[in-house]
C-alpha positions, -999 to +999 in steps of 0.1 A: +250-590+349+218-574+343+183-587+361+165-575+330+153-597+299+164-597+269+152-600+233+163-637+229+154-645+266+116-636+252+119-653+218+133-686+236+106-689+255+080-678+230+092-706+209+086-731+236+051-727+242+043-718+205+030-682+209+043-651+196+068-623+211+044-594+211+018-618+235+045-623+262+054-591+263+019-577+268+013-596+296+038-581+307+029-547+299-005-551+321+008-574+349+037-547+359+038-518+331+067-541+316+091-539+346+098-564+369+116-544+401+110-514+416+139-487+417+152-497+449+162-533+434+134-554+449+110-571+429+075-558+422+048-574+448+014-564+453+003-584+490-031-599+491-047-596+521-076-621+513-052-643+504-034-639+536-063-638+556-072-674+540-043-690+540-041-682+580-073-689+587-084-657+592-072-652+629-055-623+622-088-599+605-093-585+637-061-575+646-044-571+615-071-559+597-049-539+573-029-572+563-057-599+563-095-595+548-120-616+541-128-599+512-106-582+486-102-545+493-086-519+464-085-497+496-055-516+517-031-517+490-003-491+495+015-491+461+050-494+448+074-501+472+056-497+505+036-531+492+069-544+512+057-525+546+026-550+543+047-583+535+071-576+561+045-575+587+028-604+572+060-622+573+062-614+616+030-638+617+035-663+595+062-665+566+048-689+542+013-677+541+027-643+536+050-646+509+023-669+493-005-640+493+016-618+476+024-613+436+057-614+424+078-601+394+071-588+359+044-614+353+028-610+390+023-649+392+014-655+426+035-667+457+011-699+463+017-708+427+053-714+435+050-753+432+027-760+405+052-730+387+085-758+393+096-748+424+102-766+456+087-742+478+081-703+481+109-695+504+135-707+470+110-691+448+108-655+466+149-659+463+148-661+428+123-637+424+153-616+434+175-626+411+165-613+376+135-608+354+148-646+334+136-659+368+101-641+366+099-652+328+105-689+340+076-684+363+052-674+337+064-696+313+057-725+343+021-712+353+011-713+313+023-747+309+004-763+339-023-747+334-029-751+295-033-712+289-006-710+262-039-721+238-056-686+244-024-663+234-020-687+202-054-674+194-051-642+209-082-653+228-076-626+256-111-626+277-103-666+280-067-658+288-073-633+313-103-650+330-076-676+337-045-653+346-064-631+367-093-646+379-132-637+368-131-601+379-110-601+346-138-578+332-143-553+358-105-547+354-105-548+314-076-570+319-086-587+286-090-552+266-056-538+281-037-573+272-052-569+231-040-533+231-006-542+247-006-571+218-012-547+191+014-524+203+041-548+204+035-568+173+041-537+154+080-534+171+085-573+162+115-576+138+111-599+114+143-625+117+150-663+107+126-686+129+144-700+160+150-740+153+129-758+174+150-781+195+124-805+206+107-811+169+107-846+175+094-845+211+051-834+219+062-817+252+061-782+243+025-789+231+010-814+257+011-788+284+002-816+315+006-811+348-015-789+378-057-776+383-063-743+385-087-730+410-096-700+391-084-673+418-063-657+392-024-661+391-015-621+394-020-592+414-019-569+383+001-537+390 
């Protein structure tokens, strides 16, 4: 069975939270370059050693100093694959605080957003992180829906969207730019079919988002 998504997987979900295709996937485009594992299998991370280093309390800056920062550093991130070197030693200290600092997937939603994303704890989120990109698409789909972003990508409101997704350096990182041009790119591809029935026309669910704060950290370790 293959891990990746498919054409329906996106329109299903697009139709839950009322936004279009081409949004989704250009997200995904600037989260992870639109792929959610590396070659070897594994699932794209990116570790965050602040995040690490707060989550632990910082006692280990001193003497993991490449693992745990007080301060976010472009300079300790090793790329690609090796981004598991990093996690694994993280994961020697302490498990949970490492596999909550580090971004997971082709939507990059963050390990500490595991809960407020449906799941019971990180340790059954990381597994199905593994599983297929359906599971990294559930993720997303979970993060906009407590968090009331799926507003901005109705209105292709991109600086809101982004300063919410990945926090207020947004700018800096011309998330909000790279997430309009990734929009225009893929609304061009979109094939015009029969609208998908929605299932739940009677019910306000899909619409009254509910549920979780956001702390305005930023959800993604963009790729």
């Amino acid at each position: 069975m293959s891990k990746l998504l498919t054409e329906q997987d996106f329109k299903n979900t697009a139709n839950n939270l009322q936004v279009e295709v081409a949004a989704i996937k250009a997200v995904a485009d600037v989260e992870s370059r639109g792929d959610g594992f590396f070659s070897n299998g594994k699932p794209k991370i990116l570790f965050e050693a602040h995040i690490f280093s707060s989550k632990t309390g910082h006692k280990y800056d001193d003497t993991h100093s490449n693992i745990s920062s007080r301060k976010w550093n472009r300079k300790l991130y090793k790329w690609g694959a090796k981004e598991y070197e990093r996690l694994e030693e993280a994961i020697k200290l302490d498990k949970v605080a490492a596999l909550k600092s580090a971004s997971w997937g082709k939507f990059q939603v963050m390990g500490f957003n595991a809960e407020l994303c449906g799941w019971t704890d990180v340790e059954i989120f990381v597994d199905d992180m593994y599983k297929s990109e359906a599971e990294h698409l559930k993720a997303f789909a979970g993060f906009i829906t407590a968090n009331k972003l799926a507003k901005y990508l109705q209105v292709k409101d991109w600086a809101k969207f982004a300063r919410a997704y990945n926090g207020p350096a947004y700018a800096q990182n011309k998330y909000d730019e790279k997430m309009k041009d990734a929009y225009e790119k893929y609304v061009k591809e979109v094939v015009v079919e029969e609208p998908i029935p929605d299932i739940n026309s009677n019910d306000d669910s899909d619409v009254d988002f509910g549920g979780g704060t956001f702390d305005g950290d930023g959800s993604s370790g963009t790729y």
